[in-house]
C-alpha positions in Angstrom: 0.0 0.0 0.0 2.9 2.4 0.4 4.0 2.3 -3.0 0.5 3.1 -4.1 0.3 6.3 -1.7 3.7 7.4 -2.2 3.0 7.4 -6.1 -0.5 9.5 -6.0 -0.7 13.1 -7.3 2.9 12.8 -9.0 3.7 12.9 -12.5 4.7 9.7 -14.8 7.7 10.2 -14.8 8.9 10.5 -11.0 10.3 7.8 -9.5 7.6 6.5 -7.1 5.2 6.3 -10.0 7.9 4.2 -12.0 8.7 2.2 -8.8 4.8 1.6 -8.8 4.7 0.7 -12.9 7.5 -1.9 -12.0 5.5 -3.0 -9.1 2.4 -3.7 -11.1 4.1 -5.1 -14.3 6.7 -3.0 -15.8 4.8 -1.4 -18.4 1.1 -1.1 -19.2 -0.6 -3.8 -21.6 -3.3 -1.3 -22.5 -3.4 2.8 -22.6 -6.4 4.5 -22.8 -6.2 8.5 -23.7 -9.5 11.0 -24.0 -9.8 14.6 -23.2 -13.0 15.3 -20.5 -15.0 17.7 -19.7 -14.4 21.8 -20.2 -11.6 23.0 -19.8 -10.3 19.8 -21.1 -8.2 17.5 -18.8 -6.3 14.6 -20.7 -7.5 11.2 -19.1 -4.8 8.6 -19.2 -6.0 4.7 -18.1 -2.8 2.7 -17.8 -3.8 -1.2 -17.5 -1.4 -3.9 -16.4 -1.3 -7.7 -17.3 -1.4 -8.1 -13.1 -4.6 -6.2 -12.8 -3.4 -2.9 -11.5 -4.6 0.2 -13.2 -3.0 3.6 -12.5 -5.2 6.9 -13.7 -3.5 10.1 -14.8 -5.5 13.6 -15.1 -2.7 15.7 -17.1 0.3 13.4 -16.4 -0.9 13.4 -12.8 -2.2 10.3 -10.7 -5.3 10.6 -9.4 -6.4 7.0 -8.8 -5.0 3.4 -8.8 -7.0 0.4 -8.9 -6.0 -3.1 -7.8 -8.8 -5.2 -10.2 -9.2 -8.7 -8.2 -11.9 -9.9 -10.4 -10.5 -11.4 -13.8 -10.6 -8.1 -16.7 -10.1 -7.9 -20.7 -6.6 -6.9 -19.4 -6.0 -9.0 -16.4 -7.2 -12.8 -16.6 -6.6 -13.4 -13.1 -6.8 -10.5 -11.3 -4.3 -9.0 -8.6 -3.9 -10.9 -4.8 -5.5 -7.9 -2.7 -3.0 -10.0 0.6 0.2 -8.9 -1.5 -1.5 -5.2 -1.0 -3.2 -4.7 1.5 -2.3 -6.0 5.1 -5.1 -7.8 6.7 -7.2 -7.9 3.3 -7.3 -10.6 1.0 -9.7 -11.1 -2.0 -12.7 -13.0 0.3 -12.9 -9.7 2.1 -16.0 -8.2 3.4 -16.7 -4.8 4.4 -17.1 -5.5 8.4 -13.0 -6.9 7.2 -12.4 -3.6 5.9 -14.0 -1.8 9.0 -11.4 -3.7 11.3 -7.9 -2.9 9.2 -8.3 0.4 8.6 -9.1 2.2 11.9 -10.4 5.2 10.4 -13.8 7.0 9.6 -16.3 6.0 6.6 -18.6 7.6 4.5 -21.3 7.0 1.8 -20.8 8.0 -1.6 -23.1 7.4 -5.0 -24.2 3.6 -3.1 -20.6 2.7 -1.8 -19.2 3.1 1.5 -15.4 4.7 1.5 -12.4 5.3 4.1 -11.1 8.6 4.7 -6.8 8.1 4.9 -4.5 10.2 5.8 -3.1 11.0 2.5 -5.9 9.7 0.6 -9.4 7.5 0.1 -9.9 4.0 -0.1 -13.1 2.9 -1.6 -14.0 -1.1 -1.8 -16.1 -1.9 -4.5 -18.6 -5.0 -4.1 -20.9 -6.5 -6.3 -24.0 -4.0 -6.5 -25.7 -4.7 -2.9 -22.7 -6.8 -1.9 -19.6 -6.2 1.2 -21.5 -9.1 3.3 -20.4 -12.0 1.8 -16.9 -13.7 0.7 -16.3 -13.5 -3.1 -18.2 -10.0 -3.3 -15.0 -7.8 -3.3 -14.3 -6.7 -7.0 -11.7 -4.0 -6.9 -10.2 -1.6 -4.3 -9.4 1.9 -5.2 -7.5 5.1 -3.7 -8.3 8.2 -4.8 -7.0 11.6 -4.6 -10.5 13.7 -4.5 -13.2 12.5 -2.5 -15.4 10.5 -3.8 -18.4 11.8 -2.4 -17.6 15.2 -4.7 -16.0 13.0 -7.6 -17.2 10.0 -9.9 -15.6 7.1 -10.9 -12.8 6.3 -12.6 -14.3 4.1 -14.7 -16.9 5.9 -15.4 -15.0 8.3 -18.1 -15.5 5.4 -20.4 -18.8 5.2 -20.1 -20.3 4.4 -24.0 -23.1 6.7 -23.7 -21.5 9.4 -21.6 -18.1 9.6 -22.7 -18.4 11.7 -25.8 -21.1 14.0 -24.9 -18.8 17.3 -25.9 -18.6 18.3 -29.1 -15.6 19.7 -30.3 -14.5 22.2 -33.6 -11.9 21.1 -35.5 -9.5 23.3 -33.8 -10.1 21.4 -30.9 -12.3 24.4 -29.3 -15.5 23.6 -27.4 -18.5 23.8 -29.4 -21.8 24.9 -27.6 -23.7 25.0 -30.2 -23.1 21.4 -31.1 -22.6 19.9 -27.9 -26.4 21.7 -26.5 -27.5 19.2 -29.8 -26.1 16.2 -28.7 -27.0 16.3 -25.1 -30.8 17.2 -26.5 -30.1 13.9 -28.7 -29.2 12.3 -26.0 -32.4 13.6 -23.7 -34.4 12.2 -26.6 -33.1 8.9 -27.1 -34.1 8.2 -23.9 -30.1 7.5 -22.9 -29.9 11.1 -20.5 -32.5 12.5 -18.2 -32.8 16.0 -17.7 -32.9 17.2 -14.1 -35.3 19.1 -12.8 -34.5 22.3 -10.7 -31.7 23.4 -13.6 -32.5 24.9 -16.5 -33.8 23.1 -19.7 -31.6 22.7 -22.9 -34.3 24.3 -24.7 -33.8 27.3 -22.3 -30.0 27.5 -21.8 -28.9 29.6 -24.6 -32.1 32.1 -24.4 -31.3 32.5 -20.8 -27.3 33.2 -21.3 -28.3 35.8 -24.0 -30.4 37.9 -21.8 -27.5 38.2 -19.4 -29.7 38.1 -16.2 -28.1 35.3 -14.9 -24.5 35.3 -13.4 -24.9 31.4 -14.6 -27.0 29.1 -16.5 -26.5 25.5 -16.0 -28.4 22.3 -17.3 -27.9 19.2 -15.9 -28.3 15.4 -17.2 -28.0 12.3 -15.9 -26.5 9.2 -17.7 -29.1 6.5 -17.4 -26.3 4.0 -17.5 -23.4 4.7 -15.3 -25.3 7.5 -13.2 -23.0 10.9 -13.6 -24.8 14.1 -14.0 -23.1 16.3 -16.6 -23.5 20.1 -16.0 -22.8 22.6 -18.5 -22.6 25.8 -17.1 -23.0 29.2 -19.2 -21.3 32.4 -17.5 -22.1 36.1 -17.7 -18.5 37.1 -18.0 -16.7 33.6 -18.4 -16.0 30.6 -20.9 -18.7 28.2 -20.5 -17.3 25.0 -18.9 -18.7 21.0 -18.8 -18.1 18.4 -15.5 -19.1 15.5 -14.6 -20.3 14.7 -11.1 -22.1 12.2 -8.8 -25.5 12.7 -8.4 -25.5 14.4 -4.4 -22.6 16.2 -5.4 -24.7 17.6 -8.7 -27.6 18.2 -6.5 -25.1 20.5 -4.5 -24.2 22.7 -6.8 -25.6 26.3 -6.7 -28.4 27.3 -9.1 -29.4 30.6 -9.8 -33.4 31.4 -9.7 -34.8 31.5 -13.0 -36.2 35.2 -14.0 -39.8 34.9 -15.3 -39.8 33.8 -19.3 -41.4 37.1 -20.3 -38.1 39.0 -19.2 -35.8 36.5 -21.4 -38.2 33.7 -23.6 -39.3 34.3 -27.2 -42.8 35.0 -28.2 -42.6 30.9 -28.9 -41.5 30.1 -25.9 -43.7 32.7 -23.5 -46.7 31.0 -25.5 -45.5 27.5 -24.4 -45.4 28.7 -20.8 -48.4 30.4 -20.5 -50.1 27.4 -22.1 -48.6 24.8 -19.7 -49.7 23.9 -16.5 -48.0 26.4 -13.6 -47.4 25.5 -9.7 -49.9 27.3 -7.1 -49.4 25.8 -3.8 -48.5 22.1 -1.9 -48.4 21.1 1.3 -45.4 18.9 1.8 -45.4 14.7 1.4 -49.2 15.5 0.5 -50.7 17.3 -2.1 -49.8 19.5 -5.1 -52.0 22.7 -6.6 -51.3 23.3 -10.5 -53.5 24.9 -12.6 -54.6 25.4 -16.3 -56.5 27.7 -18.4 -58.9 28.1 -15.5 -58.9 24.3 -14.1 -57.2 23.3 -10.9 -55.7 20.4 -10.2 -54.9 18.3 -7.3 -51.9 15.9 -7.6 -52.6 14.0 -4.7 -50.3 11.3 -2.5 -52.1 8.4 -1.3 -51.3 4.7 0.6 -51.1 1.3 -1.4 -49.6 -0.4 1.5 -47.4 -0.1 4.6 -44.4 -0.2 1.8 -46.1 1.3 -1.5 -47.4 4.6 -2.2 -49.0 6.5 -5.4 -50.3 10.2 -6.7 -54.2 10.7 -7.7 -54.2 13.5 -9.7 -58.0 15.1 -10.1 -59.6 17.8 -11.5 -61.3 19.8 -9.1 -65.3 20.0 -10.0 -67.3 23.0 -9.4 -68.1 22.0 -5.6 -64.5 21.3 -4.8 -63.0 24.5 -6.5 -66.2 26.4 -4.3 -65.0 25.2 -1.3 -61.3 25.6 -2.2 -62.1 29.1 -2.4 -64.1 29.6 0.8 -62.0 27.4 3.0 -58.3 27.8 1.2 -55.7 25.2 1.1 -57.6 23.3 4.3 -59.8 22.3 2.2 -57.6 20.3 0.0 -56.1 18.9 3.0 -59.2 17.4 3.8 -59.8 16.1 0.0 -56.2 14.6 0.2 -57.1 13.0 2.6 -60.7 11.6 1.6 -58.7 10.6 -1.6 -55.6 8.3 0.2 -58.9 6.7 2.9 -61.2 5.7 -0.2 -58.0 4.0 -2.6 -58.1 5.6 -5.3 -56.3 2.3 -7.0 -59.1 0.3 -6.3 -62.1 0.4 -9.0 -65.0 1.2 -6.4 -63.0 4.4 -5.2 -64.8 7.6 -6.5 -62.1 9.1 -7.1 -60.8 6.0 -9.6 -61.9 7.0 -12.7 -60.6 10.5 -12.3 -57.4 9.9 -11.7 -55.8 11.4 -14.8 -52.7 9.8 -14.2 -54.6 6.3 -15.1 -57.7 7.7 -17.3 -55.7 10.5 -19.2 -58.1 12.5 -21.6 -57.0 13.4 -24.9 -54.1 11.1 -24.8 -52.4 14.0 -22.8 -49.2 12.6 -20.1 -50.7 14.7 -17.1 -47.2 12.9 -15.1 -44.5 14.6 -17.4 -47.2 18.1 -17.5 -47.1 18.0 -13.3 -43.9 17.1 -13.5 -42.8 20.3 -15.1 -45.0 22.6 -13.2 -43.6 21.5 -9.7 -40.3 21.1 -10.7 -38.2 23.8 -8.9 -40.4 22.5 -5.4 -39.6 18.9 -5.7 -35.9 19.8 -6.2 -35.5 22.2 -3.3 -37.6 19.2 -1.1 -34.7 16.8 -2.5 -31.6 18.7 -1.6 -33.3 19.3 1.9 -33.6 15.5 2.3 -30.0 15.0 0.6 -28.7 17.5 3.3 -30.5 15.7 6.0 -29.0 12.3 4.6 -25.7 13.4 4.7 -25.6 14.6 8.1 -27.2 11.2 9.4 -24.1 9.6 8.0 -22.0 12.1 8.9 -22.9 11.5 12.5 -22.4 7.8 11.6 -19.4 7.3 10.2 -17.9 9.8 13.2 -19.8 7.6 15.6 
């Protein structure tokens, strides 16, 4: 483990990494080389025969990776004993836990160890560290990886070349806004919600109201958000980052569309459903060209739960406005006690999120109108989750 520590944050070239190379099988079998994100860093994945794997941002290393499970490069995999003292390959994380003495933390599903000179993440099959044979590879890092994703991640195949590039080498917004929008409608990223849309992101950067302008998506197959972030008075730039560090990152309100949008795109708003009210882990208000609706939370079971989402009728909007949002507490409530899943609810065949009219996806239109709420309750709830195993791991 020394000569892996000792080797971290140096350049190629000095003579703990070579000691390291020599360590792991004199020289790679396999070099990997891509330019990420904006400003571009030059990714370097050097992969040995033994089944270590040393990671270079701009000549520096930034991670190595002992690979026990068999690899394209490394049939057999390395001996985790002839690295790490009191770990072989059957370890579990309890057997992590009791040789390294230090604290741990959560981070995108795994649990890491916080060293003195840098972080040790075990990696288990997905849901494993209980069992013998779950171990798959152990790697230190220089960044934490709480703020920072995986290695192995920059060669994600539907990630990996998101940025679009002149041929210059120059970023290209233009062309890189189109492929993520590609990408958004392939179904291969999700836009999040709380940032702004692609379709906004250049409309917004042009009116200059905004210091920044970031859209986010997430990669549906190896997780990472990528953000691209417009400045006021700065080149653009283009990360990639776990999903709680993502959910971190500051976001500017959004000004209302009239003061930046298009006539296009002020139509499309004023069309759309828009957010009126909530109260929280219980209802939603939107409304519509005059009609209200309630996007309700209701009870399957002790471990399922589901939205209604009605129309109000005449009597219901009536008492909406003579008894205010109490009112719709009430309804909520009627809703989630008659089970709206079941067929002899009353409120069944109004659920527009079953019985759609006019082919219309009420879920994706609700989705949009309480967007900005929902994302402020989930980085309340991410904050509150971090603390819980911050306590934890200092416990």
């Amino acid at each position: 483990m020394p000569l892996i520590l000792d080797a971290l944050c140096l350049a190629r070239d000095d003579a703990p990494v070579r000691r390291l190379i020599d360590a792991l099988g004199t020289e790679p079998v396999e070099t990997t080389e891509r330019r990420i994100g904006e400003p571009a860093v030059l990714s370097q994945h050097l992969l040995f025969g033994s089944g270590g794997e040393i990671v270079l941002h701009d000549d520096a290393v930034v991670a190595v990776i002992l690979h026990l499970a068999p690899t394209p490069s490394a049939p057999r995999g390395l001996d985790a004993a002839e690295w790490l003292p009191g770990v072989d390959n059957d370890a579990t994380f309890a057997d992590f836990k009791a040789t390294f003495d230090v604290p741990w933390r959560f981070a995108d599903g795994d649990r890491y160890f916080v060293l003195e000179a840098a972080y040790l993440r075990p990696e288990f099959v997905k849901h494993g560290g209980r069992r013998a044979g779950d171990l798959q590879r152990v790697a230190f890092t220089v960044d934490d990886p709480r703020e920072t994703c995986r290695p192995a991640d920059e060669d994600c195949p539907v990630c990996r070349e998101l940025i679009v590039r002149t041929g210059d080498g120059s970023f290209d917004l233009d062309g890189t806004v189109d492929a993520l929008v590609a990408g958004v409608e392939a179904g291969v990223l999700k836009e999040s919600s709380g940032a702004v849309s692609l379709a906004d992101l250049r409309l917004l950067h042009a009116s200059a109201l905004m210091e920044r302008v970031e859209s986010q998506v997430t990669c549906t197959a190896c997780g990472r958000v990528a953000c691209l972030t417009l400045y006021r008075d700065a080149p653009p730039t283009f990360g990639y980052h776990p999903l709680d560090a993502a959910m971190r990152r500051p976001l500017e309100a959004i000004p209302p569309v009239e003061e930046w949008g298009d006539a296009a795109r002020i139509a499309e708003v004023r069309d759309a459903m828009r957010y009126v009210d909530h109260e929280p882990g219980l209802w939603f208000l939107v409304e519509q060209h005059g009609d209200l609706y309630l996007d309700s939370r209701y009870t399957i079971s002790s471990m399922a739960d589901d939205s209604c989402l009605i129309r109000l009728d005449e009597a219901e909007r009536q008492e909406y406005h003579e008894a205010g949002r109490d009112s719709l507490t009430e309804l909520a409530r009627r809703i989630d006690r008659s089970g709206p899943h079941r067929e002899a609810s009353p409120f069944h065949r109004r659920n527009l999120l079953r019985h759609p009219d006019e082919g219309r996806d009420y879920s994706a239109e609700v989705r949009a109108a309480i967007a900005g709420h929902t994302w402020l309750a989930r980085q309340k709830q991410a904050a509150a989750q971090r603390a819980q195993a911050g306590s934890a791991a200092d416990g």
